[in-house]
C-alpha positions as CSV (number, residue, x, y, z in Angstrom):
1,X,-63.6,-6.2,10.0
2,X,-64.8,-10.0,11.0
3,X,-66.0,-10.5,14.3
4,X,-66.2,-13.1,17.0
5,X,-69.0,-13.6,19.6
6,X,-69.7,-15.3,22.5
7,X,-73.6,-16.0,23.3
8,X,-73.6,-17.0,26.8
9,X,-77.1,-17.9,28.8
10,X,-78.2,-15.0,30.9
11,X,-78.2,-17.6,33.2
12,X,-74.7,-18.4,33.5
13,X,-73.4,-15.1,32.5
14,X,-72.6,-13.4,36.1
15,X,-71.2,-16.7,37.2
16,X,-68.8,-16.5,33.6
17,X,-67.9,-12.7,34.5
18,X,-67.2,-13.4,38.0
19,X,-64.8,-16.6,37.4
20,X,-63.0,-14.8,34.7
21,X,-62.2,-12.3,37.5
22,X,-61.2,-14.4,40.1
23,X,-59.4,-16.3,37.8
24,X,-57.1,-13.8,35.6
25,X,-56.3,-11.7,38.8
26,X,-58.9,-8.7,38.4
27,X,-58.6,-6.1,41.6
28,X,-62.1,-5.2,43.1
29,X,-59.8,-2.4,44.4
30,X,-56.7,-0.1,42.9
31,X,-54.7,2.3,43.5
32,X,-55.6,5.6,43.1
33,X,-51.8,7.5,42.5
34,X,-52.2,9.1,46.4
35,X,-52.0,5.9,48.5
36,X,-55.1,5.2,48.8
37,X,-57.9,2.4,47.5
38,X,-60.5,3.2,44.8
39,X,-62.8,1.0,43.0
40,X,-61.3,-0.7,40.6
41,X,-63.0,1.6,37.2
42,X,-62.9,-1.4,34.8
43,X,-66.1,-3.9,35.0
44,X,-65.4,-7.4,35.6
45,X,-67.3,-7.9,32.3
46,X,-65.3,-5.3,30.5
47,X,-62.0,-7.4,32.3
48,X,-63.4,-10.7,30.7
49,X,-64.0,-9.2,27.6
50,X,-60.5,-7.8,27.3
51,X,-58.7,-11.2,28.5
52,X,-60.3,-13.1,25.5
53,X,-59.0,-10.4,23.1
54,X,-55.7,-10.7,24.8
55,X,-56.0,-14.6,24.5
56,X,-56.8,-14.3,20.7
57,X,-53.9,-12.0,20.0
58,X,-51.1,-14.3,22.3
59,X,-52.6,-17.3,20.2
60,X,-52.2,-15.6,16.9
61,X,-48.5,-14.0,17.7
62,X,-47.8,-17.5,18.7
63,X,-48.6,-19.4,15.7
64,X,-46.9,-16.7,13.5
65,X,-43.3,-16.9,15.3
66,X,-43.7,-20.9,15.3
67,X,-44.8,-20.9,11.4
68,X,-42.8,-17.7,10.2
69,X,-39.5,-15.5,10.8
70,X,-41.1,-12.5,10.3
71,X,-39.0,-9.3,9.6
72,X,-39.0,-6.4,11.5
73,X,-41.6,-4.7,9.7
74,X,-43.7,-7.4,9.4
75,X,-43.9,-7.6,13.5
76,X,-44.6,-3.5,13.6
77,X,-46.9,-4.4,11.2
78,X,-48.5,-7.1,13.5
79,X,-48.7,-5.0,16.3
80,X,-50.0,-2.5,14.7
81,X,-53.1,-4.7,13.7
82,X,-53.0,-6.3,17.3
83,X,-53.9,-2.7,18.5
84,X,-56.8,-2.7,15.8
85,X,-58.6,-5.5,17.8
86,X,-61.4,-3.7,19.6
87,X,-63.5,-4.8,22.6
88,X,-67.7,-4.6,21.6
């Protein structure tokens, strides 16, 4: 499977993690199921890593319903490689 990576200077990379954060909406804090407030269990660089693959996939799905008509098996079949896409 091909791979993508981002090299990002130690320097800048808490800044990165922290604007991707602020900037998509991630929760310091969630809801636990009782009412209550718990930390929120996904890293903000976990969070930043899963908005680019997100980004990738809406880009892709994009250019294939502007380009194509794709049947209904060909868009299970899509999603099913969508779901292939892991976060390293």
């Amino acid at each position: 499977m091909a791979s993508i990576s981002v090299t990002i200077p130690d320097a800048k990379a808490t800044e990165i993690r922290d604007a991707f954060a602020r900037q998509l909406g991630r929760p310091d804090q969630i809801q636990d199921g009782n009412g209550g407030m718990i930390p929120n269990p996904e890293s903000k660089t976990a969070f930043a890593k899963r908005m680019l693959v997100e980004y990738v996939k809406k880009i892709y799905w994009r250019d294939i319903q502007s380009t194509i008509e794709p049947t209904q098996a060909e868009r299970d079949t899509l999603r099913s490689d969508f779901e292939a896409v892991i976060i390293s």
